[in-house]
N, C-alpha and C positions, 0 to 999 in steps of 0.2 A: 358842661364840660364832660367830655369822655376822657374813663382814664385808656392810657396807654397798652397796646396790645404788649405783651410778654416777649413777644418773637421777633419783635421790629427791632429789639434791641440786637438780638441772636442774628439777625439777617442783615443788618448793618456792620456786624464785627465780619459776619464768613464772607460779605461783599467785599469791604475791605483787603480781608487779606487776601482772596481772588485775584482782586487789579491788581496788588501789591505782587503777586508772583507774576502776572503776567505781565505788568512794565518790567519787574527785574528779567524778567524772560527775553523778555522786545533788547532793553538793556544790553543783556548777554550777546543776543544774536547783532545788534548793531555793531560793537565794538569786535567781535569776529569780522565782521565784512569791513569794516573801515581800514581794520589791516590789513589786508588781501592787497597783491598785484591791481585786480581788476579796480575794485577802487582806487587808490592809488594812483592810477596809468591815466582814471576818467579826465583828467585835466592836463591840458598840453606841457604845464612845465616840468611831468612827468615823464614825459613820454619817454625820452633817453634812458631814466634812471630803470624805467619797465623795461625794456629792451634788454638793455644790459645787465640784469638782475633776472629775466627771464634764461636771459645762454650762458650766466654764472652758474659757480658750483655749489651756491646757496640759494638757487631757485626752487628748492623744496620748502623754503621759510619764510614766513608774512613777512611784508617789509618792518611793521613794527615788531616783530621778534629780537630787531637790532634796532630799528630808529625809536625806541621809545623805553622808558624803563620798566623793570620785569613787575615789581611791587604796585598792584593797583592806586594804591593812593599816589603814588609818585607819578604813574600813567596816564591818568584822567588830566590835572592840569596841564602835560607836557603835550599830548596831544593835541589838549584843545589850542592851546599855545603855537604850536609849529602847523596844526592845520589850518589855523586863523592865518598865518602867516604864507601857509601856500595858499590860501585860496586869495588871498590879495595879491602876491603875485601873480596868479594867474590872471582874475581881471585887467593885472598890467602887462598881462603879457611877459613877464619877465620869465627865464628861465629859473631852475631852484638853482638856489646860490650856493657856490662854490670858493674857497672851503666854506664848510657848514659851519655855523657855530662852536664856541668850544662846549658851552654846554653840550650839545647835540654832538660835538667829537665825544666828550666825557661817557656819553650815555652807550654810544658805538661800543665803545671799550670797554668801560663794566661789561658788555654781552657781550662782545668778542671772549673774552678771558672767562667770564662764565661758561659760557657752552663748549671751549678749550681746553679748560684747566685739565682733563686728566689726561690731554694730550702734552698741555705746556707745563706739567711739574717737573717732569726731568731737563728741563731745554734750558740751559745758563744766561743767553742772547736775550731773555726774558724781558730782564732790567735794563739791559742796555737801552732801549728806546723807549719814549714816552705813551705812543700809540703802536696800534696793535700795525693801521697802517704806516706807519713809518716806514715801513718794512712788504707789507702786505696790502700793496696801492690797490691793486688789480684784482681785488680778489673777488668782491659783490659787483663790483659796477665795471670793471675795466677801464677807469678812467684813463689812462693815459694813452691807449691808441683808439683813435677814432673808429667809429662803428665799421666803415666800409673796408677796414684792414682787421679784422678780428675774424681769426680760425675757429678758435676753441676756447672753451670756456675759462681754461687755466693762464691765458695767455696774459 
């Protein structure tokens, strides 16, 4: 029996934490891109929501800036949750469903009123309705006129 080199121990912990930073890295850069337009759009039953979120006035923001919740640990399972969910619509062919969930309304609206708030602390209309859309249909997606009648992004 040979005893054990000194350094295998050493070179086994700095290996370790190597991989460790580069999955958390890999990690990082995946869930950046899985928010994006362009991912997002790669699958047909997106394709409207990219469009209309590209000529909106919140085309400067990942779609999961607003579809998903801001608090990583709440992120990771809603995610995996609602991309399980389009990516089986998609192999059905289904368009994304409309209305969304409430959950998935709930989570709209916490980030709506988050990235809002120091615009809507003076505004009383506040409370009057439950969502931010109630009021504010048109404003990411332009749902209610059809693509081929849309001017501007506000409309």
């Amino acid at each position: 029996m040979g005893t054990p080199r000194t350094g295998s121990g050493l070179q086994c912990l700095l290996g370790g934490v190597v991989l460790g930073v580069v999955l958390l890295a890999a990690s990082a850069v995946a869930m950046r891109v899985t928010d994006q337009r362009p991912f997002c759009s790669s699958c047909h039953v997106m394709q409207t929501a990219a469009v209309t979120h590209k000529l909106s006035s919140h085309a400067n923001q990942a779609c999961n800036d607003c579809h998903t919740p801001v608090s990583l640990g709440a992120k990771l399972p809603f995610k995996a949750s609602e991309g399980l969910s389009d990516f089986t619509g998609n192999l059905a062919g289904k368009e994304v469903s409309m209305p969304v969930s409430l959950r998935t309304k709930d989570v709209v609206n916490n980030n709506c009123r988050a990235c809002h708030a120091p615009t809507n602390m003076n505004v009383a209309s506040m409370e009057t309705k439950k969502y931010c859309v109630d009021c504010h249909r048109n404003v990411a997606h332009m749902r209610i006129k059809p693509i081929t009648t849309r001017m501007v992004a506000y409309e």
